[in-house]
C-alpha positions as CSV (number, residue, x, y, z in Angstrom):
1,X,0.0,0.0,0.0
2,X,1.4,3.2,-1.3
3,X,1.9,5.9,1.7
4,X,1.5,9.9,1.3
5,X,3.4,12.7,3.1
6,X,1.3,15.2,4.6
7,X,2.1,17.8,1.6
8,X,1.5,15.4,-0.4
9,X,-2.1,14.4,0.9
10,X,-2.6,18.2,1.0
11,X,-1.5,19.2,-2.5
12,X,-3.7,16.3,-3.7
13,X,-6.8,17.8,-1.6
14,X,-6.2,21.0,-2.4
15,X,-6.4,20.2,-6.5
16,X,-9.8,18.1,-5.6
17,X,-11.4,21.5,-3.8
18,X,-9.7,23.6,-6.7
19,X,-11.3,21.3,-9.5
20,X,-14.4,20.8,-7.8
21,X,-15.0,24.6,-7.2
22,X,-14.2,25.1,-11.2
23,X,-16.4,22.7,-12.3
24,X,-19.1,24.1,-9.8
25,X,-18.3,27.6,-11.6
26,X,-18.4,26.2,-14.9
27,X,-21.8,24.4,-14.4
28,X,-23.6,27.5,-13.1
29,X,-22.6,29.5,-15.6
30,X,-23.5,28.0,-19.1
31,X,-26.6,28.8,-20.5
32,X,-29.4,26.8,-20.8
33,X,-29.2,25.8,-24.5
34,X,-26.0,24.8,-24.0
35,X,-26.8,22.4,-21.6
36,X,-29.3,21.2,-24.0
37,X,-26.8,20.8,-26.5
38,X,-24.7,18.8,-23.9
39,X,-27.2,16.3,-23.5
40,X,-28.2,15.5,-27.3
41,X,-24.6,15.1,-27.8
42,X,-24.2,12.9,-24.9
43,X,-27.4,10.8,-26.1
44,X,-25.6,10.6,-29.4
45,X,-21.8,9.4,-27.8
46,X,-23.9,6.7,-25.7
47,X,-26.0,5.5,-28.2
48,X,-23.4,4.9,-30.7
49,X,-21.2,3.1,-27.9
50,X,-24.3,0.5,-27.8
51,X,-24.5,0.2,-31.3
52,X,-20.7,-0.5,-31.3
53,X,-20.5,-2.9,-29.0
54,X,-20.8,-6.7,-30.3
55,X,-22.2,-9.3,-27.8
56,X,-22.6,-12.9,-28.8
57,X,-25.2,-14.8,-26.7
């Protein structure tokens, strides 16, 4: 089991509540459309990863 340093285990925590708080700042700011345009292109990425995939039963 790998062991962290104290700076280490803070600089690690400190990029979480840095990346967190962007994303947070990110999300609340992008219009609504966009979000709509998010999600259609999200449905599209999934939906052609299941039409991809090939399972033999």
């Amino acid at each position: 089991m790998r062991t962290y340093r104290i700076m280490s285990l803070l600089r690690k925590v400190a990029g979480l509540v840095l990346a967190v708080a962007g994303i947070a700042i990110v999300i609340d700011s992008l219009p609504t459309y966009l979000w709509i345009l998010l999600l259609g292109f999200g449905l599209i990425w999934a939906g052609w990863l299941m039409f991809r995939v090939e399972r033999i039963y």
